[in-house]
Each structure stands twice: as structure tokens, then as C-alpha cells.
N, C-alpha and C positions, 0 to 999 in steps of 0.2 A: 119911136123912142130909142133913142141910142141906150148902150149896153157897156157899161164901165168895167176893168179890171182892175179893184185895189191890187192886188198883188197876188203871182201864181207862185206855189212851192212845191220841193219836190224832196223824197229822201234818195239818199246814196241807189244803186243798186247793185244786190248784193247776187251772188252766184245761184241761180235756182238748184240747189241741193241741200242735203238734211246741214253740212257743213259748211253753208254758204255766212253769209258775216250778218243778214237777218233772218234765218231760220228761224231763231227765238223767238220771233217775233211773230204776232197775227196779221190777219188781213185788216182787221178792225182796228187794233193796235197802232198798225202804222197810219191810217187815217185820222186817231187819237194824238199820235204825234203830230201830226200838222197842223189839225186843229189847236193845240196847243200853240205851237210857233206862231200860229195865225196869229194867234190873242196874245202873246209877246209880243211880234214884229212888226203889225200891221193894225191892232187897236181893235181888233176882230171881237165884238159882244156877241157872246154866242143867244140871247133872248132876240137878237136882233136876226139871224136866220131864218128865212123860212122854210126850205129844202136843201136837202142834202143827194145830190144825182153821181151815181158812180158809174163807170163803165168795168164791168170784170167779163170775162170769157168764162173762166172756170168757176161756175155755178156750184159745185155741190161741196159736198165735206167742209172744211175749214170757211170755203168761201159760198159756202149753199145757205138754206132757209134766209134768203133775202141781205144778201152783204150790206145793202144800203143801210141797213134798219138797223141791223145789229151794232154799224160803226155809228149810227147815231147816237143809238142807246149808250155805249158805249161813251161817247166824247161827251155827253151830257149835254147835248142839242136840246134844245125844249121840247115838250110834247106835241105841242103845236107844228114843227118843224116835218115836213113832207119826206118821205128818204123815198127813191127811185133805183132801183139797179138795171142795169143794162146792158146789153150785151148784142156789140154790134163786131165781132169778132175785133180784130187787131183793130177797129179804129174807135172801140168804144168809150177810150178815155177823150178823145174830140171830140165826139156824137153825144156825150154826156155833158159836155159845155157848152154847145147847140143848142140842145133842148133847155138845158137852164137860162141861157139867153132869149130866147124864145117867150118862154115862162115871164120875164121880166120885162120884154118889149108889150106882153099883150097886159099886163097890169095883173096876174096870178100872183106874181112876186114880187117881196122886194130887195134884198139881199140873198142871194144864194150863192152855198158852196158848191163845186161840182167839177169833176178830175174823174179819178181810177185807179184801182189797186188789183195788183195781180200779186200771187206766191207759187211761183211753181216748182219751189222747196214742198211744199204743203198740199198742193194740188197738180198734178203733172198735165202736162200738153194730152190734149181728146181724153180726158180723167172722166168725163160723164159720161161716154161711150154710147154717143148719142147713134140710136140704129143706122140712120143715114149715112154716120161714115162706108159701112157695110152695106146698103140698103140695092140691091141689083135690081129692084123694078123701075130705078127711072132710067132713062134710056144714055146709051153712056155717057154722050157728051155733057150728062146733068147727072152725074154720078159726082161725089164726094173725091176730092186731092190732095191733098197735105200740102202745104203752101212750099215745102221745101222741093217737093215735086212739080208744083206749079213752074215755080224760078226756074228748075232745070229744062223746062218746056218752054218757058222763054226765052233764055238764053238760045235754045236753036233755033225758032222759031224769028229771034231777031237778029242770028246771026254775030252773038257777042260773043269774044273771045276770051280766050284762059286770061291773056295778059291782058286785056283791058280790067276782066273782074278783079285780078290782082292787084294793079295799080286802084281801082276802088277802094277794096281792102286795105293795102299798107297808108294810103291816107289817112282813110277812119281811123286804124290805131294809131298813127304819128301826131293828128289833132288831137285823138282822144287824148292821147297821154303827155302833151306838150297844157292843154285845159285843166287837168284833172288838179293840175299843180297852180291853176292862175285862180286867185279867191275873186277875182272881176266875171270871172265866168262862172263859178258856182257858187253867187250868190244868193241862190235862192233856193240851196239844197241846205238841207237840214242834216246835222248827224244825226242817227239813231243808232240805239244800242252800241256806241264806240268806232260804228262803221260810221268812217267821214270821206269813203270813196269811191268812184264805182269800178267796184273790184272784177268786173270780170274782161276790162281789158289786159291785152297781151301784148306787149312788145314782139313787134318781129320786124322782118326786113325783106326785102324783095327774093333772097336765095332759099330764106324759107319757104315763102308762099310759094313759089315755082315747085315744090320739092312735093308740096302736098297733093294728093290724090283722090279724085273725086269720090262724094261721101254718100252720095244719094240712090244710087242702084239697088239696094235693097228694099227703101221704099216702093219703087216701081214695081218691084214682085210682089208687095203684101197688094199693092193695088193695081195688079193685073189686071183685074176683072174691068177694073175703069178703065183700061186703057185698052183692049180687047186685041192686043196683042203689037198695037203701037211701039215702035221702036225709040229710045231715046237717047242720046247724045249725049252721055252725062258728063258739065264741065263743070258743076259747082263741088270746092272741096268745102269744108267745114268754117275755110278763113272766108270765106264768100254769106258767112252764113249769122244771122243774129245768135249769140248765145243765148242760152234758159236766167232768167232772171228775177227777183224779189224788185219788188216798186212801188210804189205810191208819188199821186203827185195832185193838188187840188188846186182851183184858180177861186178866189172869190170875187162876186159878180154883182153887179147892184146899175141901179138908176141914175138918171144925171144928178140927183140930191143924194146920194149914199153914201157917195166920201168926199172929203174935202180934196184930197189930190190922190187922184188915182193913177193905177200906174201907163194903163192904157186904155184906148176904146178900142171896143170890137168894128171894125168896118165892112165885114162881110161874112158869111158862112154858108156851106155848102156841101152839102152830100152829093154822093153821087154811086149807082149802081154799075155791075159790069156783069158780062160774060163768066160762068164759072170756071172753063178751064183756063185763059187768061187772066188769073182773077186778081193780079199783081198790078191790073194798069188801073183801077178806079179810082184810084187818089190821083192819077193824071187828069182823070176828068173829071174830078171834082174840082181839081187847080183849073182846069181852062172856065170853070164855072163859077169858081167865087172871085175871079178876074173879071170876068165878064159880070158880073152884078156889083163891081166895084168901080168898073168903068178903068181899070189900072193896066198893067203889064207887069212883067216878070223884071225888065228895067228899072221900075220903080222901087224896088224891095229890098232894101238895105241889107236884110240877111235872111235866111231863107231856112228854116228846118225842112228839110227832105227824107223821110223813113226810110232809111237802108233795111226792106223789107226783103235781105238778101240783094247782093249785087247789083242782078239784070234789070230791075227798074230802075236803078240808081242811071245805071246806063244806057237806058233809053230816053231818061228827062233829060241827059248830058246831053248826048245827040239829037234828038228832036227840037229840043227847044234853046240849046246852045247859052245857058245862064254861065255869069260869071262865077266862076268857083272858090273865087276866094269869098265870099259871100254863102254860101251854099257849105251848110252842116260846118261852120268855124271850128266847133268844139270836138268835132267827131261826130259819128252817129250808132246806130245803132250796133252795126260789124262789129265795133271795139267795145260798147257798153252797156249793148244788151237788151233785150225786149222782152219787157215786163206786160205781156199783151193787152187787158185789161185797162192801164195804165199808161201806155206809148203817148197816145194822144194829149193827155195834161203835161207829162215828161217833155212832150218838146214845146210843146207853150211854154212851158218854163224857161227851158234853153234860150227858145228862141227873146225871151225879155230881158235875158241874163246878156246874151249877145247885141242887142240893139243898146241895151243901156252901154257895153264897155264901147263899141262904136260909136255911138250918139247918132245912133240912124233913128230915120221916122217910120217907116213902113217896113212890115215882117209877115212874112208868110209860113202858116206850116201845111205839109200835105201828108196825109197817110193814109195806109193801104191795108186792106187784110184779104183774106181766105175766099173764094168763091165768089167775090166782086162785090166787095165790100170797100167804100173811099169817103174819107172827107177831107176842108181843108177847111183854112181861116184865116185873112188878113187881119193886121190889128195896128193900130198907130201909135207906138210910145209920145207917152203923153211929160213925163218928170226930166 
């Protein structure tokens, strides 16, 4: 059974701090919002949901005792309505639109919502203090990295240079903020709370980014113990790096009889595991996977959302696989605005329908990547 998207939405995102432009805001809150927008923009009957699947990272406090259930309760989803949370690190808001597709191909379902929200104004980065980040009885090479340390082990590892990640960088913010201003590419961001932007790009220019100085070496000494005294190279500064970000983004999903004209079909999906200390390349091979079960190529894809999970993967899919770039993250990516982790995953599904509609291309790819070899991706065929 094929797998339809009425339409994906997403809100602004805002600066992950107490002063960011959604602070005010919940985690449930903002999935309330879009629900809302749903049932304006899209004709969304909420009796007519059956589940609600969300991808978050940060489990406890604001976004703990079950994030999915509470934004349920919350948007006034039926009682009937199934809620799921999830947490497949950064690619949980994709993996959470997976399984609701999934849900819907084997006849569990018939309409379902399903995205991701993160706060991490509200909840901060490793906020659960899960032992494993600490945990010295697995043996190192399966010892716990912080993905920011990951990247800098990349980057030597594949031999990228300062000015290649830079030139990454001043793109992401020259798109981002050349986009932030075109209403054909954020058409399917929603204001909240008075924020109508995603505020945490930065303008710069190639003599800033040169100037800047790598930012990651401290990490390496909290996590000596994993690295057992490994030496590293550190070439990521902070412009190499996603900012802390508020987000929400949800795709509603349904059967060939759900909607009269939906916005896309799903034509493939794909997870895929990786290596821990590499743990930046699994959304590469989750892309070589849901191509390969699609029967397509990278040729074929009109425009491409690619996770700037920090620079060094950016730049190894450039060099390996040699994609057109003017196709490839149109609007910006994440370097200029941000990774809302939880959430990444439905955020660029959105992008990426927002960019296929102002192109009027048929096929869109997204890939993303998280922490300890965590990957998934998704083709999809604008269908309107």
C-alpha cells in the first residue's frame, strides 16, 4: 500500500536558550500549534487520527513522562488516538515518520500524524545523564562521543580541511538567509508565539569564518577516558557546527483514500545503523539504501535535504558521491538554522516539499544522521 503525505508543517526555530524567541513555549505546545494549522490549512479532522508518533531525544523534565501522550492530550486528539515517542537520537523525527508509514502500509492505520519536537531552551543537550555517556566498562571503541567530537574525528580521519568546512558554512548561512526572506520556501512554516523566523542564523562572510578558532578540544578532555589518550586534530570551530535550537515539525500521513489531493507519496524508506565512533556516516548509508529499494539515483532528485550534522559529513557526501549543489540544501541547512534534534527529521521533510513545490521537481530526498550510528532517509514524489 502506498503511503500518502497531505501536507508536512513545521514552526520557526527558535534559539535553544531561556531568551530564545519559543522559550515560552512547551514541547506539547508547539505540536498543539501545528495541529491547529493542520485543521486550518490542510482540512486536518482531528476524530479522524489514529496516532500520533513523535521523535524527541530529550526524554525527561518538560519533554519526559511520555512527550507523545501529553501533546496528544493536549491538541485534543481522540482518546482512541495511539501516541508513540521516540527516540532514535538526531534522526528521530524521520524514524518517527517511518514507523507511522509503516503503521499505515500494514492496515494498523489510517490517518496518522507523525514528526518531532525538541526544546533545548527547556531541556539541554545529554539533560538525562544517561550513565553510558560515562560508562568505562565497554571497551573504548564502544564507549559514548558527543557528536561534536565525533565530526572533529572525521574531519581527520577524511582529511577535510579548514577551508573546505568554511566554504560549507558560509553557504548554509548565504542560503539560509537569502530563504528565510522567500515565503515560496517557507511555506509550510507556521508562526508561533510572534516568531515568523528561524532566528538563529548569522550572517557572515568568508574573513570571519577564517578568523574563527577551533571550539571542540575541551570536549576531548571531558572524554579522554574514551579516547585513551588518542590524539586529535581539532579543525571544527563553532561556524562548522549546528546551533541549540526550539522546533517542532509534523507530516500528516494516510492511505490511497485519505485525501483527495495530497501533497506527496512516500516512495521509499530506510534506516540504517553505523559504527559508534564514526557515527556521522549512517545517514549515508541509509541514502545508498533507500536508493537502492527505490530503484533511483542521486541524478534523479530534484532537490535533496542533506543534515549539516556539522560540516565533515556535508563533505564527504560532496566528495564521494559528487551531487549537484545547486539542488542540495536550497534553503540552507542546518549550520545557519539549527538542530532542533528530536525534530531534524520532519523539519527537513518540510523543507525539502517547500523546495520541490517552488522548483516543480518530482523526486526529493532527505538523509539524516545522529550520534553513535544512528541514520535514516526518505524519497518522496511531489505529487500537486
Amino acid at each position: 500500500m502506498d503511503v500518502y503525505i497531505q501536507d508536512c508543517l513545521r514552526t520557526p526555530r527558535g534559539k535553544g536558550r531561556p531568551t530564545g524567541g519559543l522559550a515560552q513555549e512547551t514541547p506539547h505546545g508547539l505540536i498543539g500549534h501545528l495541529v491547529d494549522a493542520f485543521e486550518n490549512r490542510a482540512g486536518l479532522s482531528r476524530d479522524h487520527v489514529d496516532g500520533l508518533t513523535l521523535g524527541c531525544v530529550g526524554q525527561v523534565d518538560a519533554q519526559g513522562g511520555h512527550v507523545a501522550m501529553t501533546a496528544k492530550i493536549h491538541a485534543d486528539l481522540t482518546p482512541s488516538c495511539t501516541a508513540h515517542s521516540v527516540n532514535n537520537f538526531c534522526a528521530s523525527g524521520l524514524t518517527a515518520i517511518g514507523l507511522a508509514a509503516a503503521a499505515i502500509q500494514c492496515g494498523h492505520s489510517g490517518q496518522a500524524l507523525a514528526g518531532g519536537v525538541e526544546m533545548l531552551s527547556r531541556v539541554p543537550f545529554m539533560a538525562d545523564k544517561a550513565s553510558y555517556y560515562s560508562d568505562q566498562d565497554f571497551s573504548r571503541n564502544k564507549r559514548y562521543i558527543p557528536v561534536a567530537l565525533a565530526a572533529d574525528m572525521l574531519a581527520e580521519a577524511h582529511n577535510i580541511s579548514r577551508e573546505t568546512m568554511d566554504a560549507i558554512a558560509l553557504r548554509s548561512q548565504q542560503r539560509a538567509l537569502a530563504a528565510d526572506a522567500d515565503p515560496a520556501l517557507q511555506a509550510s512554516r507556521i508562526a508561533v508565539g510572534g516568531l515568523n523566523r528561524d532566528e538563529a542564523i548569522r550572517p557572515t562572510d568568508a574573513e570571519t569564518l577564517a578568523k574563527q578558532r577551533p571550539a571542540f578540544a575541551a570536549i576531548a578532555e571531558e572524554f579522554a577516558h574514551a579516547l585513551s589518550g588518542e590524539a586529535i586534530d581539532h579543525r571544527m570551530t563553532k561556524s562548522h557546527a549546528p546551533p541549540m535550537t526550539d522546533g517542532a515539525a509534523l507530516a500528516l500521513l494516510g492511505g490511497k483514500d485519505s485525501f483527495a489531493s495530497p501533497r506527496a507519496r512516500i516512495v521509499a524508506f530506510a534506516e540504517a545503523g553505523g559504527a559508534a565512533r564514526p557515527s556521522l556516516l549512517a545517514g549515508i548509508a541509509a541514502m545508498k539504501t533507500v536508493l537502492a529499494r527505490a530503484g533511483m539515483d542521486l541524478a534523479q532528485m530534484d532537490r535533496i535535504e542533506f543534515m549539516e550534522a556539522f560540516a565533515p559529513p556535508v563533505a564527504i557526501f560532496e566528495r564521494d558521491f559528487v551531487p549537484d549543489i545547486s539542488k542540495v540544501n536550497v534553503g540552507g541547512g542546518h549550520i545557519a538554522k539549527g538542530h532542533p534534534m528530536g525534530a531534524t527529521g520532519a523539519i527537513l521533510l518540510s523543507t525539502l516539499l517547500d523546495a520541490l513545490d517552488f522548483a516543480e521537481g518530482r523526486f526529493g530526498l532527505v538523509v539524516v544522521t545522529g550520534a553513535q550510528g544512528a541514520g535514516a532517509a526518505i524519497i518522496v514524489e511531489r505529487l500537486r
